[in-house]
C-alpha positions as CSV (number, residue, x, y, z in Angstrom):
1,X,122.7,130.5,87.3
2,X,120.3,127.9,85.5
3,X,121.1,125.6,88.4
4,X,120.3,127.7,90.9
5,X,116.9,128.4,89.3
6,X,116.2,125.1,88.4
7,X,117.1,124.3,92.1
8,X,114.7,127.1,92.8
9,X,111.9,125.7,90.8
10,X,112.2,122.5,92.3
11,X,111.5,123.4,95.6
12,X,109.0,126.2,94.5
13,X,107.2,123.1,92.5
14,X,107.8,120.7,95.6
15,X,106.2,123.4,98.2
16,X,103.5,124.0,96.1
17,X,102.4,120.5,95.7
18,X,102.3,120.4,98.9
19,X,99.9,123.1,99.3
20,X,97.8,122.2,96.6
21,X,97.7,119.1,98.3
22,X,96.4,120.4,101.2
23,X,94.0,122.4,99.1
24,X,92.6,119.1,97.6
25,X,91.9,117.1,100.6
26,X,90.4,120.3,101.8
27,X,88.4,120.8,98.5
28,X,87.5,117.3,98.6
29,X,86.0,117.2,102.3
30,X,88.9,115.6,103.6
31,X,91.2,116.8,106.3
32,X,94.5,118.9,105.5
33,X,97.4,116.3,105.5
34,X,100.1,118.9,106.3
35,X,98.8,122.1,107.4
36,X,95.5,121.5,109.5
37,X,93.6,123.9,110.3
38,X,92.2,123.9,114.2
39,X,88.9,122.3,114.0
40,X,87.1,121.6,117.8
41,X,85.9,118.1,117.9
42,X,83.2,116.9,120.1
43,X,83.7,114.6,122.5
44,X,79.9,112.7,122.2
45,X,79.7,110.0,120.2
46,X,75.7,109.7,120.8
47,X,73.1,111.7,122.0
48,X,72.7,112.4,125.5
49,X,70.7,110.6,128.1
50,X,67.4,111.4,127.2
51,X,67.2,113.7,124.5
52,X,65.5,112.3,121.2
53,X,67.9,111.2,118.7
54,X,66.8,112.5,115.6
55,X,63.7,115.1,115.9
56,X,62.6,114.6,111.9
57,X,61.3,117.7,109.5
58,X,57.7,119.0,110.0
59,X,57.2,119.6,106.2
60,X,58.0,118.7,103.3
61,X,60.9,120.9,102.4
62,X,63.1,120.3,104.7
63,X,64.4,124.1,104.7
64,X,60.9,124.6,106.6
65,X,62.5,123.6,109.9
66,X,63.2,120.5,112.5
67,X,60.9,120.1,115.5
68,X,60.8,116.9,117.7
69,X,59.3,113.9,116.8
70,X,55.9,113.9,118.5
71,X,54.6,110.8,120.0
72,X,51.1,109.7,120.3
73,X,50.6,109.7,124.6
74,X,47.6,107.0,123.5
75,X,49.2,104.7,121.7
76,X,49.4,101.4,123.4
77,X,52.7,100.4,125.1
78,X,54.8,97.5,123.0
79,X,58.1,96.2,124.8
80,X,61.1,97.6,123.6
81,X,63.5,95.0,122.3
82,X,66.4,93.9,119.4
83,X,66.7,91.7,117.2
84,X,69.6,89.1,115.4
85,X,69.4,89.0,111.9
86,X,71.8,87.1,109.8
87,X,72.5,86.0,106.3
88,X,75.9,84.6,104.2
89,X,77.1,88.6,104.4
90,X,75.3,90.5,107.3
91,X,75.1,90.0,110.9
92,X,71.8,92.8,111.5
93,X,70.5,94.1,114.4
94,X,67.0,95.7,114.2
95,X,65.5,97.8,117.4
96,X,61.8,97.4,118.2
97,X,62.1,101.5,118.8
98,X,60.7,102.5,115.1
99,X,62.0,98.9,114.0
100,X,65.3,100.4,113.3
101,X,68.4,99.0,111.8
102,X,70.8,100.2,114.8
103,X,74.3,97.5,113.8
104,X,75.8,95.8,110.8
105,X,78.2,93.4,111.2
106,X,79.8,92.6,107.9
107,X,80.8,88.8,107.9
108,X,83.2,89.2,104.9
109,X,85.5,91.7,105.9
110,X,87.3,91.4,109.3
111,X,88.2,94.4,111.9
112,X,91.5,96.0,111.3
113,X,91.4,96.3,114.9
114,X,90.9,92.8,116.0
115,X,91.2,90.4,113.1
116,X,89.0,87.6,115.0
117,X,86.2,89.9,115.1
118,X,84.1,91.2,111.9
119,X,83.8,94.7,110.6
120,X,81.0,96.2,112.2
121,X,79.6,99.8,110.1
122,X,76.3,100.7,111.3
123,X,76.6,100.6,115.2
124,X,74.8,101.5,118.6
125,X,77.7,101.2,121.4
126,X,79.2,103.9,124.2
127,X,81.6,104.7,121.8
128,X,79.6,105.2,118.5
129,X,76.6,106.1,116.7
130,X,75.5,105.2,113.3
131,X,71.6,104.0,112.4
132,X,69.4,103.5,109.7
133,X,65.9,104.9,110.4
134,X,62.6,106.0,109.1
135,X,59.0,107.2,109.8
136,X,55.6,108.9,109.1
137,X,55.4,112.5,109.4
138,X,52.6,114.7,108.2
139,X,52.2,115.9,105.1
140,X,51.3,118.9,103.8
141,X,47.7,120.8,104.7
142,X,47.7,118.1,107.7
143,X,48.0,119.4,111.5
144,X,51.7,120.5,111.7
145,X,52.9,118.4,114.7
146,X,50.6,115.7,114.2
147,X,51.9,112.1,116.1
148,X,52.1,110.1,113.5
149,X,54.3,106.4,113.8
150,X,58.2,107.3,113.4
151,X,61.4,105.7,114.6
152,X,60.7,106.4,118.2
153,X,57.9,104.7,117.5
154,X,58.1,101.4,119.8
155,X,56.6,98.6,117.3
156,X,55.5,95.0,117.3
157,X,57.7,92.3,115.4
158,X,56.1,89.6,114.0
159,X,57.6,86.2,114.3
160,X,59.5,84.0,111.3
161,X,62.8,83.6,110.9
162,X,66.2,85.1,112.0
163,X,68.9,83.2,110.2
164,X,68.8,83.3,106.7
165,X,68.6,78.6,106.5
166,X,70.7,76.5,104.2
167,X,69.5,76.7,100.7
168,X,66.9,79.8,101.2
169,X,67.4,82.2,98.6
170,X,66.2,85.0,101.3
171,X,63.8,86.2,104.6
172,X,61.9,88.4,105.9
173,X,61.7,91.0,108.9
174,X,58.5,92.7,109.7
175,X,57.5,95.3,112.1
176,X,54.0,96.6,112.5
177,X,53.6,99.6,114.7
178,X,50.3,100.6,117.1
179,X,47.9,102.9,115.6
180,X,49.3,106.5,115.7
181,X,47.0,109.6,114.5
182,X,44.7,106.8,112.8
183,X,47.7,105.5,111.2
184,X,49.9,101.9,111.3
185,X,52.8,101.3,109.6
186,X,54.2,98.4,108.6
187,X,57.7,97.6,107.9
188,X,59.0,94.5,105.8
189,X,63.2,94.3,105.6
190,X,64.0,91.6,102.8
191,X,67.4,90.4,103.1
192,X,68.8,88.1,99.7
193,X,71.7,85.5,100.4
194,X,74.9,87.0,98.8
195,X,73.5,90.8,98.9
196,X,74.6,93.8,100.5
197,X,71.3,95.2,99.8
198,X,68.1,95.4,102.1
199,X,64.8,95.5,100.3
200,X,62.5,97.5,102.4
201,X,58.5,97.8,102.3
202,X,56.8,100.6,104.2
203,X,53.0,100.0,104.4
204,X,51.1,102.6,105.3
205,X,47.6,101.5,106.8
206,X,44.4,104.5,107.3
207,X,42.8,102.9,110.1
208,X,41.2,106.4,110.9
209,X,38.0,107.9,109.9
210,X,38.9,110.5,107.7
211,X,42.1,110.6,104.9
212,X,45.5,111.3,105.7
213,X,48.8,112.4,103.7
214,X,51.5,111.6,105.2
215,X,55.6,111.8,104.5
216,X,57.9,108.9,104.6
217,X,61.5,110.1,105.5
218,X,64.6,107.8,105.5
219,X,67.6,108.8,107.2
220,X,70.9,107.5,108.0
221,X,72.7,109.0,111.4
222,X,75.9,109.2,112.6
223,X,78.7,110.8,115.1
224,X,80.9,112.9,113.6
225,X,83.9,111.0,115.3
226,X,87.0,109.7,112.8
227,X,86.3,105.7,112.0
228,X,88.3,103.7,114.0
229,X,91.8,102.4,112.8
230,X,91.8,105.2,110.2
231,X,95.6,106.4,109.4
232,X,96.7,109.8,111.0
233,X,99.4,109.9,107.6
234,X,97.1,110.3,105.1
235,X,92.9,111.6,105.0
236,X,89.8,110.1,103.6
237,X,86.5,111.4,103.5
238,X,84.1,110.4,106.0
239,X,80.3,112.0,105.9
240,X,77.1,112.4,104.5
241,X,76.3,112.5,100.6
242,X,73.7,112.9,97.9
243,X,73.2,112.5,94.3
244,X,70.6,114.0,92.2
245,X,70.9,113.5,88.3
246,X,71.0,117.6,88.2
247,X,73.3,118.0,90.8
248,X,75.5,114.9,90.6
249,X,77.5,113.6,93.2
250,X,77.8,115.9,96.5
251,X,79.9,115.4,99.3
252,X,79.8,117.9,102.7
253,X,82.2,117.6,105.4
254,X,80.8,117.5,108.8
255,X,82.3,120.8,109.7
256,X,80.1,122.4,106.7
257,X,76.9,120.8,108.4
258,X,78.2,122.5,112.0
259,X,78.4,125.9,110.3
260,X,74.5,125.3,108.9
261,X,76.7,125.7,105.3
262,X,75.3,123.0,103.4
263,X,74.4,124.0,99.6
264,X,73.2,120.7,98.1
265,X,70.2,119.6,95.5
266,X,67.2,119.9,98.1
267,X,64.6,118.3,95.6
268,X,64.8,115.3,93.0
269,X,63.0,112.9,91.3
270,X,66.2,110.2,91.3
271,X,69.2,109.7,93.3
272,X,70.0,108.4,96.6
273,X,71.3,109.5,99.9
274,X,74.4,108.0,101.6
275,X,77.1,108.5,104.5
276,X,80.4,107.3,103.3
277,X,83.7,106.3,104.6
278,X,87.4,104.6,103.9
279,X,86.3,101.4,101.9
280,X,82.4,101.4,103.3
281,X,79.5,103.7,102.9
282,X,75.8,102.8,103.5
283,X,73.0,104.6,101.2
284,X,68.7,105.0,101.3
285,X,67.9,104.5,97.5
286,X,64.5,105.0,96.0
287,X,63.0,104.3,92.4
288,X,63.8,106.6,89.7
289,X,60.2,109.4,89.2
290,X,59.5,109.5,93.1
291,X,59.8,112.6,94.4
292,X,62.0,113.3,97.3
293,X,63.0,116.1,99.3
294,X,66.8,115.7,100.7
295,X,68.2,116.9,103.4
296,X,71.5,117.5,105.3
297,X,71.1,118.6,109.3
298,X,72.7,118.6,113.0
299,X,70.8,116.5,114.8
300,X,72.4,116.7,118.4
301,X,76.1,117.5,119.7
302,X,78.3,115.8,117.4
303,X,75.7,113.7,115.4
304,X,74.4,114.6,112.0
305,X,71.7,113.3,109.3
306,X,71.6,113.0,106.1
307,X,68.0,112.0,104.5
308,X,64.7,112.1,102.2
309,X,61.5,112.8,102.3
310,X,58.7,111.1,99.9
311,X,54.9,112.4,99.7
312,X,52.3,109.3,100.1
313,X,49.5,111.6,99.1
314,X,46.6,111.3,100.0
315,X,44.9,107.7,101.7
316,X,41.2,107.0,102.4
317,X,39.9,105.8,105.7
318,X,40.4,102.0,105.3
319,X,42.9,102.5,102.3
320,X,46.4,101.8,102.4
321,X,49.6,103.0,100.4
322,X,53.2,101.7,100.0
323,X,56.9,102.6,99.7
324,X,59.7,100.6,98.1
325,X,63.1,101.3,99.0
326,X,66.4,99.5,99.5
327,X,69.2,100.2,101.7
328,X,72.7,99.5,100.7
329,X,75.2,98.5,103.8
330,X,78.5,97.2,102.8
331,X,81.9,97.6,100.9
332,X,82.3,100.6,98.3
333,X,82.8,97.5,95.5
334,X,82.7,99.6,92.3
335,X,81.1,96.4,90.0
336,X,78.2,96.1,92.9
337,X,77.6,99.8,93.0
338,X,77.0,100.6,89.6
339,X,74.4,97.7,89.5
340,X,72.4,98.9,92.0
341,X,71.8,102.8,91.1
342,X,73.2,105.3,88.7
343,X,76.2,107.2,90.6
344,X,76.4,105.0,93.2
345,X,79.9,104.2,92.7
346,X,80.9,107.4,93.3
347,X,81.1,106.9,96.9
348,X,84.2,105.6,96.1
349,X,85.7,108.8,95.7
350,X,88.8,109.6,93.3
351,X,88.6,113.3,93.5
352,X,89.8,115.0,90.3
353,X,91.9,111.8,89.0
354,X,88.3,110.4,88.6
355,X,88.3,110.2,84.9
356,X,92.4,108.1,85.0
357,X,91.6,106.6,88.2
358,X,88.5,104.5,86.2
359,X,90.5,103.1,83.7
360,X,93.4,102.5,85.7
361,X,91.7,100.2,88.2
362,X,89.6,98.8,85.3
363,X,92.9,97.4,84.0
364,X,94.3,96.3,87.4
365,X,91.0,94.3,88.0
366,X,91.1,92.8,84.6
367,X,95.0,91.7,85.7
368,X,93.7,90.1,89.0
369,X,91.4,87.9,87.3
370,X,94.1,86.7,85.3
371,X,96.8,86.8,88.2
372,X,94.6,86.2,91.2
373,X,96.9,88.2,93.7
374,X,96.5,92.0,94.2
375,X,100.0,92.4,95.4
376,X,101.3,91.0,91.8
377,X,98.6,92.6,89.9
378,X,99.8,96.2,92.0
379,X,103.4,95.2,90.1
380,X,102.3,93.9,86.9
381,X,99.8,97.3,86.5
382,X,103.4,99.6,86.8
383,X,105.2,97.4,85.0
384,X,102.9,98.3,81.8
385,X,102.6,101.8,82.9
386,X,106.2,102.3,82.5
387,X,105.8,101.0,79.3
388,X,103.1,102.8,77.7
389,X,105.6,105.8,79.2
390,X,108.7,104.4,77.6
391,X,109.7,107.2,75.4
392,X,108.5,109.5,78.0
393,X,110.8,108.6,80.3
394,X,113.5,107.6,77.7
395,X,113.7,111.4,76.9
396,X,114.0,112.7,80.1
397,X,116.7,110.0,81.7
398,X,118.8,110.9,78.6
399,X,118.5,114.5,79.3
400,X,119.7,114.0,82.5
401,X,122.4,111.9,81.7
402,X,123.6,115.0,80.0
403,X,123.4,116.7,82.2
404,X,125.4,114.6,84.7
405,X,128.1,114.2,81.9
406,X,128.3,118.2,81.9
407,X,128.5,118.7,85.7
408,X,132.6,119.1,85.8
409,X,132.5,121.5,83.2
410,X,129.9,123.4,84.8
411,X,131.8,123.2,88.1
412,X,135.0,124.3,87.3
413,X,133.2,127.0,85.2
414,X,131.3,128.0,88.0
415,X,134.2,128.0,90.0
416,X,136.1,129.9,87.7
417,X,133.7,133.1,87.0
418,X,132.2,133.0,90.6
419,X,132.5,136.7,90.8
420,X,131.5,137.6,87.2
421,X,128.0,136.2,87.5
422,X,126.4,137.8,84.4
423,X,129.5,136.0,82.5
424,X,129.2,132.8,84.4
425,X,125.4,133.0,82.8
426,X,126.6,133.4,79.4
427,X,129.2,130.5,79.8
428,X,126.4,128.3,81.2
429,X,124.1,128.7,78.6
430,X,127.1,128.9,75.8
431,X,127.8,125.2,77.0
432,X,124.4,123.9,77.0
433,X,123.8,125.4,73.3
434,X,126.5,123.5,72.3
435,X,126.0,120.1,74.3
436,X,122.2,120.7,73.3
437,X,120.6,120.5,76.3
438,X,117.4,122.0,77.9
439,X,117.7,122.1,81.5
440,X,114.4,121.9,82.0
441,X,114.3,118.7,79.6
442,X,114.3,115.7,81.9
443,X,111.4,117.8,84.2
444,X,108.4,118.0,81.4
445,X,107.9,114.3,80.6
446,X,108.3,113.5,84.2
447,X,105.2,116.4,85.0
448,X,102.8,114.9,82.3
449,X,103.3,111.3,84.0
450,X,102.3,113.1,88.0
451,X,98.4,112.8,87.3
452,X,98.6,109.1,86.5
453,X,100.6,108.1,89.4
454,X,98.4,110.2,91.5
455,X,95.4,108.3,89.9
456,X,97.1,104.8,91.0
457,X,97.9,106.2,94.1
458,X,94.2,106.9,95.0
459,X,93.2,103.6,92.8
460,X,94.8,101.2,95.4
461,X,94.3,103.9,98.7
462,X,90.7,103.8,98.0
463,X,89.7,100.2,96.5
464,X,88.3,97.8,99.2
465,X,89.8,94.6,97.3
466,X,93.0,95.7,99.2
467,X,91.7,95.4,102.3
468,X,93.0,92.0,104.1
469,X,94.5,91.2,100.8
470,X,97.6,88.9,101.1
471,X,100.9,89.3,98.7
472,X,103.3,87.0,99.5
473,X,105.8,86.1,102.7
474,X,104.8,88.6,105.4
475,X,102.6,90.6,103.9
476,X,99.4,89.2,104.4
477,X,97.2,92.8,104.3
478,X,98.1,95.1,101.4
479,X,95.6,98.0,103.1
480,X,98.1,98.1,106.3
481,X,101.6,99.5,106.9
482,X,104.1,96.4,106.5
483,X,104.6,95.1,110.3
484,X,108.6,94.8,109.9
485,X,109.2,98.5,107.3
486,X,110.8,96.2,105.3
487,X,109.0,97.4,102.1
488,X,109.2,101.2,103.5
489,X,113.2,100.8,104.3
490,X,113.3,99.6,100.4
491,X,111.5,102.2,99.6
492,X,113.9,104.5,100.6
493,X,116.8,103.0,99.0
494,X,115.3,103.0,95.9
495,X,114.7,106.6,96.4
496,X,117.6,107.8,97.2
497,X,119.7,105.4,94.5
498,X,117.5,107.3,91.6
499,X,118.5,110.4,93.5
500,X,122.0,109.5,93.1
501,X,121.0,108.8,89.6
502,X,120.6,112.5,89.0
503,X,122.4,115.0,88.3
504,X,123.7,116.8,91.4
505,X,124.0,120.9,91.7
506,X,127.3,121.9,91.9
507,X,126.0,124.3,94.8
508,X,126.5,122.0,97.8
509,X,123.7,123.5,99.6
510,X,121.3,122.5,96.6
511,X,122.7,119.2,96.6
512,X,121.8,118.4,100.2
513,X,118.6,120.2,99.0
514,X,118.0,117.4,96.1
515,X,118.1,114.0,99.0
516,X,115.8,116.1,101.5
517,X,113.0,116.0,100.3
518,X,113.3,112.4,98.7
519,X,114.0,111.2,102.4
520,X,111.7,113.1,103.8
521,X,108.9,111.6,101.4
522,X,110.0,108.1,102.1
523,X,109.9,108.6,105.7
524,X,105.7,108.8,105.2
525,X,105.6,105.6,103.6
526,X,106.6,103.9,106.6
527,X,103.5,104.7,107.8
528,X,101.6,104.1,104.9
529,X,99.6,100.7,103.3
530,X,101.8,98.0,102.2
531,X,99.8,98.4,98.9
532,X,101.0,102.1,98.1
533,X,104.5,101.5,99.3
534,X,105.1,98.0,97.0
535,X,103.4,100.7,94.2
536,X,106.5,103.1,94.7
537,X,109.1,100.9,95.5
538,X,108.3,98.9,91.6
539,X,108.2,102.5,90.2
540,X,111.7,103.2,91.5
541,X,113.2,100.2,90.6
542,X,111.7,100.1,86.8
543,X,113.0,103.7,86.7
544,X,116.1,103.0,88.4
545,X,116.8,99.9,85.7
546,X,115.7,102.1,82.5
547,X,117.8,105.1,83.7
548,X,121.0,103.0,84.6
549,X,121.0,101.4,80.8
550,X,120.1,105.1,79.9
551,X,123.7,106.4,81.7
552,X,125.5,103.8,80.4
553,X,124.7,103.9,76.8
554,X,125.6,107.4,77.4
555,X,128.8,107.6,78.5
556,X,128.0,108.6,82.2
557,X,128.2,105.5,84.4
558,X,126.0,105.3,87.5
559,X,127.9,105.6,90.7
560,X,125.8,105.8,93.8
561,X,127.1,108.2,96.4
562,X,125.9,109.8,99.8
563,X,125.9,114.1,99.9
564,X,128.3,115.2,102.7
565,X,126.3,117.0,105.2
566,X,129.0,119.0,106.6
């Protein structure tokens, strides 16, 4: 009878992590894994022809409303062009249209896609949309609607340089738009060699004849679309974020946006704004004591915004004001992040493993330095995991060795009193009093180990460092499935040899129960990074080896077998 509710458990426990599983990505902003639910998407990557991309907030709070971005029918026409930018890291392209970053080409990390192209994040094509932008618009007690220079904004760039030259440290882009409601702004992108980071000046010129207060708003922009070559087998957040010291880090799924359900810190004096993705994210970050208004919005069918607004107070006729900011568009490196802002890091998201996921990719960056190979540091991080759990492990292989020693005499017992069930109970239990054995023994130490695998597991999912990252032979990128399922077919082998490891139900139906869902689970992996599946397969095979010596000390030697599935 303790079999069959032990069997029961399992599957019970098994089922439920699978819905709590679902619950998590859910929780988390992901997509459900297993059990979807029907979400419409939108088939417009960009906003229609003619319509104005992002109509920006007419006050300060951005809870006041949207309206669109009025422009100045006065203002002197300037020719609308775009511009190459590059340095060691970025390949940029600026837009004359509000002077606009509108594509980043990222010349360290290649396209999973096409390996002979680069990663491109921020982009302007038919098939996606994703910008940086930012603009004037009026402040509070000024005209509501008043033109003031924004990102549809045509603007004048001044000549200098494009390519960041041999031995310059860095260079400079500058845009200067026409006057707008007695008001020029001037833009100044600084880009550093060996930086992912953009240092931007916004100059704000009174050329008027009386003072003006305007609102500088940064804003990043972006379809709602899936990024290309993401995996169908397993979710990762994609969308817009902020962080407020208060507040922390929030994340909202796209969908929440769609259903005007965004509840996020709307005002700040620190903190950043950001739109994230698998390995990437790009972020507006100001200087701690500004104050900033943030905001979360739909902008058009299938695009969204995520933004802040600063007050410039007020400037006198001939006066001018500026705005530091810097824009972070790269690789979610967790060193680089945490250099640049408080909570920055955080875009690379653990979920609730956050506080083992840390430490456990502390440690397997300290072993790359040392090994110089993320495949072999991936093994030599689960090599010491298994020994810090040792004992752990120890206790519940040798529980289950009993176990499996036991199984005849629960058999024939079984077999024996199959129509006295409360007496077959009593034998059960009589037998594991006196072989001194809890049932349940070889489950508990197993359960406290699940959070720290699941930690690793989103350790080497989410780190960047895997990307492109060779092991060894014919594995020469640890964040993509192995081309030949070599690792996932030993994957499953391993699997089901610790299976066989076990011991079986004497219920046959339980028994074929016990290699279901192990198969089932290693027929996932096939589809999953080479990474993840070299993770597991070490796992199994350091268990496989500690259980084995575990058996035979004991009395029960290992015999693999196949369950009939007659």
């Amino acid at each position: 009878m303790n079999d069959i509710r032990r069997t029961i458990l399992w599957v019970i426990f098994g089922f439920s992590m699978v819905l709590l599983w679902d619950k998590w990505q859910v929780f988390n902003g992901h997509k459900a894994t297993f059990f979807p639910s029907p979400v419409e998407q939108a088939a417009l990557a960009k906003p229609a022809a003619g319509t104005s991309s992002v109509p920006a907030p007419v006050a300060a709070t951005p809870a006041a409303g949207v309206a669109q971005v009025p422009v100045d029918p006065a203002a002197p026409a300037a020719t609308k062009e775009q511009v190459l930018v590059t340095t060691d890291l970025l390949k940029l392209t600026f837009d004359t249209e509000g002077g606009s970053l509108v594509r980043s080409e990222l010349l360290g990390q290649v396209d999973m896609a096409d390996k002979s192209k680069n990663f491109v994040l921020l982009d302007d094509s038919k098939d996606r949309y994703y910008q940086a932008q930012t603009g004037l618009i009026a402040g509070v007690g000024s005209v509501a609607g008043a033109a003031l220079p924004s990102h549809k904004t045509v603007m004048t760039l001044v000549p200098g340089e494009r390519t960041l030259a041999e031995g310059a440290k860095d260079l400079t882009v500058r845009f200067e738009s026409p006057v707008v409601g007695g008001i020029k702004l001037v833009k100044t992108y600084s880009l550093a060699r060996g930086s992912y980071v953009i240092n931007v000046k916004h100059e704000v010129q009174n050329v008027g004849t009386t003072a003006v207060s305007p609102q500088l708003y940064l804003q990043l922009v972006r379809d709602g679309n899936k990024p290309p070559g993401e995996s169908s087998f397993y979710s990762t957040f994609t969308g817009p974020a902020v962080y407020t010291d208060a507040m922390k880090y929030q994340k909202v799924e796209f969908k929440k946006i769609e259903e005007n359900k965004v509840d996020i810190e709307k005002t700040s004096t620190t903190g950043y704004v950001a739109m994230v993705q698998h390995y990437f994210a790009s972020a507006w970050l100001l200087g701690d004591g500004i104050q900033r208004d943030l905001f979360m919005r739909k902008v058009d069918t299938n695009l969204y915004a995520v933004g802040m607004i600063t007050p410039m107070n007020d400037i006198a006729p001939g006066a001018s004001k500026s705005v530091d900011a810097r824009m972070f568009v790269g690789p979610q490196l967790e060193k680089l992040l945490e250099s640049l802002t408080p909570g920055l890091e955080l875009v690379k998201d653990y979920g609730w493993v956050k506080i083992l996921a840390e430490p456990l990719y502390w440690l397997l960056d300290k072993i790359h330095s040392v090994l110089m190979n993320w495949g072999w540091s991936i093994v030599a991080l689960v090599l010491l995991l298994k020994i810090a759990f040792y004992w752990l492990n120890a206790k519940a292989y040798s529980s289950m060795a009993k176990m499996k020693a036991i199984n005849p005499r629960i058999t024939e017992m079984r077999e024996r009193l199959k129509d006295k069930p409360a007496e077959m109970q009593q034998a059960m239990m009589k037998i594991y009093r006196e072989e001194k054995i809890n049932p349940m023994g070889g489950c508990f130490p197993i359960m406290i180990q699940i959070p720290v695998f699941m930690a690793l597991y989103w350790v080497l999912l989410s780190s960047v460092e895997m990307r492109n990252a060779p092991w060894a032979l014919w594995i020469h990128d640890l964040s993509s499935p192995d081309p030949f399922f070599i690792l996932p077919v030993l994957m499953a082998m391993t699997t089901m040899l610790q299976t066989s490891l076990n011991p079986a139900p004497p219920d046959p139906l339980q028994a074929k129960m016990m290699w279901f869902m192990p198969l089932a689970f290693s027929v996932m992996f096939f589809f999953f990074p080479a990474g993840l599946v070299m993770y597991w397969i070490t796992n199994n095979a350091l268990s496989i080896a500690q259980q084995w010596i575990i058996n035979t000390r004991m009395g029960v030697p290992p015999k693999f077998h196949l369950p009939s599935f007659k």
